[in-house]
C-alpha angles and dihedrals in degrees: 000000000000113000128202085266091071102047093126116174123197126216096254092056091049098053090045088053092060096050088055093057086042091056092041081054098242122131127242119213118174135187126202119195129171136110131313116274098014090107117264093143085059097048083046093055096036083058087048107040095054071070108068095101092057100047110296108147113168101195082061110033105036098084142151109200119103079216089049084054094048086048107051093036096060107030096047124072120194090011146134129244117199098196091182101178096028085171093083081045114058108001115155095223090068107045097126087063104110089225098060088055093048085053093050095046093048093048084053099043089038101055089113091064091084095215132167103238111193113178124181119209142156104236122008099227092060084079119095115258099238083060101045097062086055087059107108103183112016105196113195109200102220090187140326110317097005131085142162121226124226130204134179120241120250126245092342102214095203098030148049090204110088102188085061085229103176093043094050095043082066099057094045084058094052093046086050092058090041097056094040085057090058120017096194083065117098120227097251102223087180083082106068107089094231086064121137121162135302122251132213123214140183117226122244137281118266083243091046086049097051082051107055090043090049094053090043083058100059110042095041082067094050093049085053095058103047090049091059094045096050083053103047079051094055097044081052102049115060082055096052083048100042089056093046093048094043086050092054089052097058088245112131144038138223088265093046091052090037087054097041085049088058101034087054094033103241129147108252096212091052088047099049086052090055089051098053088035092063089045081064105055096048084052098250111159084199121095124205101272090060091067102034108108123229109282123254127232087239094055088042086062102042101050080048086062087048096046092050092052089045081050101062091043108059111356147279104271098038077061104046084048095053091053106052124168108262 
């Protein structure tokens, strides 16, 4: 008689499984959790791959860029989303980052999309909550070729929690000890109540291998750039704010802005065209020089001070043109 211990799925089951919840328009969001280097990448891409016929492309769908994810998630219908470092995705840590909300919400409003959602990440609970109730299979690789799969648990009568995680937390404690105890014993993972089966898979070909690495590459980089780009922009930006605002206000004068340029390192010039520039815009018919308040002695001093370092830095003249009359 077969018990709860021997439940094995293969690959293809399981990929049939997930076109059936695809055709009975339910999404299917997995996510795939174990050490580095055991191989959840490669479960990730065996479950996509079965999928080529129907739409898997993975230039296009194995991404790792929270924006990627959003993309992907709510323009596609009947898709696939390949999340290969989830952990820049939906990491709890970072749940006040705008992004991650975005993320959460589009995963929730896009439901009837009917995508297949596959998201790779060290450890499960690094996931935030709110995430974590929309996963659908968690598969936990044990080791290389080898993976238990996860499900919650359906309409829990004493907890709002599905996974059980308390409970289960328990049992993995016990198995721990029990394992520690013996070391020839093996952790039963039948035991946790959000149990399911175990699955089998094959590694990748040496050419599946150079392209996954190869897209990885690439978009990695890309993911890189844009980050530091995003960050450059937001060290830039409260400055540039702060002096606008200050400016609106009737708070500062040619020499303030002349000495906050210095002290920030910013190009005055530069500076002076954002800021006419942005009265535009607004349709302000007003430039800069019609809200700068008259200098201080004080200011004039100070910028003076400035001036004369600058000065024996880089010249005389490189300091009287960066400083031009408005």
């Amino acid at each position: 008689m077969p018990t709860k211990a021997n439940v094995i799925w293969t690959i293809r089951e399981l990929t049939e499984c997930l076109r059936q919840r695809q055709l009975n328009k339910f999404d299917a969001n997995i996510g795939i959790s174990g050490k580095r280097g055991n191989g959840k990448s490669t479960v990730a891409f065996k479950i996509l791959n079965s999928f080529k016929k129907d739409g898997f492309i993975q230039k296009k769908h194995q991404v790792y860029q929270r924006e990627d994810v959003i993309e992907l998630l709510s323009n596609q219908k009947f898709s696939f989303c390949w999340d290969d470092e989830a952990i820049n995705s939906g990491y709890k840590r970072d749940f006040q980052v705008r992004g991650q909300n975005d993320l959460i919400k589009i995963i929730t409003n896009y439901r009837d999309n009917y995508n297949i959602y596959c998201s790779a990440l060290p450890f499960f609970y690094t996931l935030d909550k709110g995430l974590r109730e929309l996963i659908f299979l968690h598969i936990h690789v044990i080791e290389r070729g080898f993976a238990v799969l996860l499900m919650p648990l359906e309409d829990p009568i004493h907890s709002q929690d599905p996974w059980d995680t308390i409970n289960n937390q328990k049992i993995e404690l016990k198995e721990n000890k029990r394992v520690e105890r013996n070391p020839d014993l093996k952790f039963r993972y039948h035991k946790l109540s959000t149990f399911a089966g175990y699955v089998y898979f094959g590694d990748m070909t040496e050419k599946q291998k150079r392209i996954y690495n190869l897209i990885k590459q690439q978009k990695r980089q890309k993911a890189l750039e844009t980050e530091s780009f995003s960050k450059k922009a937001k060290e830039e930006t409260p400055f540039i704010e702060k002096l606008y605002a200050s400016l609106k206000e009737g708070k500062i004068s040619r020499d303030g802005m002349i000495q906050a340029c210095m002290l920030n390192g910013e190009k005055y010039t530069s500076l002076l065209s954002q800021l006419n520039a942005r009265l535009t815009n607004e349709g302000n018919t007003k430039r800069v020089q019609d809200y700068l308040i008259a200098s201080s002695p004080k200011e004039r001093s100070n910028v003076l001070k400035e001036m004369k370092k600058e000065r024996d830095n880089i010249g005389k003249e490189e300091v009287l043109d960066a400083v031009p009359e408005l």
